[in-house]
N, C-alpha and C positions, 0 to 999 in steps of 0.2 A: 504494500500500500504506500501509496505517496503520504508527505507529511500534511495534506489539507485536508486528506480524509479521515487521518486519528484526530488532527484537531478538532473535526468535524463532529465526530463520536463523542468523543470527551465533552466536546461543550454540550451536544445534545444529550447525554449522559447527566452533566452537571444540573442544566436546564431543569430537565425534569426531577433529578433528585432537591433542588430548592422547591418547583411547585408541588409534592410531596408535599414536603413539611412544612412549609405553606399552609395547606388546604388540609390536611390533619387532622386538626381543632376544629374544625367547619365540619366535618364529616363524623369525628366523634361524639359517641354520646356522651351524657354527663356521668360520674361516676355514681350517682343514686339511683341514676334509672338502670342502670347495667344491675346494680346491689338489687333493685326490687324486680326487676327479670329474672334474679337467679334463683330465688324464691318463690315454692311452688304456692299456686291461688286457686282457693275456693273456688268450686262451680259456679254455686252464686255470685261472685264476685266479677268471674266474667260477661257478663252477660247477656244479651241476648245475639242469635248469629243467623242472618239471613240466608235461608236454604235454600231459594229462590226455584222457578218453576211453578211459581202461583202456592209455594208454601207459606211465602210470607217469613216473620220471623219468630223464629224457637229459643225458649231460654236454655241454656249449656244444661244446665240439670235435668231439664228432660231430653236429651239428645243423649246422655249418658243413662238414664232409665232404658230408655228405647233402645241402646246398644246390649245392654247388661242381659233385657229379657230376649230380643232375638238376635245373637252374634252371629255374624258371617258363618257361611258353610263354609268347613274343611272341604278341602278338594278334594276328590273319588280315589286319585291316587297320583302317579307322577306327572308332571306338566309334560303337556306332549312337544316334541322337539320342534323350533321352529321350522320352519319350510325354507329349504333356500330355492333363492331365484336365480338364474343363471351362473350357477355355483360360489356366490358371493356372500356379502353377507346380508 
C-alpha cells in the first residue's frame, strides 16, 4: 500500500473511534433503568399487551392463566429434515 492509503485508514479509523465515544452517552441508558430491568416484575405490574387481530388488549396475568391451563403441544416426534432446493441451503 502507498502511504495515502494507511493515512487514509488510520484517520478513518480515528474518525470513527472519537464518534464512538462521542455518541456513547446519547445511546446509553441510565444506570437505574439498567438496575430496575435487571429485576424480575410482577405480572400485574406489566400491564396490559395488545394481541391485536381484533383481540384488543389482555392484561399479562391473564395471558399467563391462559398459557399455564392450555400449553403448547409437544411435537409427535423428531422435526422433519428441511427440504433442500437445488442442493443448497
Amino acid at each position: 500500500m502507498n502511504k495515502a492509503s494507511i493515512i487514509f485508514c488510520m484517520g478513518a479509523l480515528a474518525l470513527s473511534l472519537v464518534v464512538a465515544v462521542l455518541a456513547y452517552p446519547l445511546a446509553a441508558l441510565p444506570a437505574d433503568k439498567v438496575a430496575q430491568a435487571a429485576k424480575p416484575q410482577p405480572a400485574q405490574a406489566l400491564g396490559e399487551v395488545d394481541v391485536g387481530h381484533g383481540f384488543g388488549s389482555v392484561p399479562v396475568s391473564k395471558l399467563m392463566d391462559y398459557y399455564i391451563s392450555n400449553p403448547p403441544k409437544a411435537a409427535a416426534g423428531p422435526a422433519a429434515a428441511p427440504r433442500l432446493h437445488f442442493g443448497g441451503c
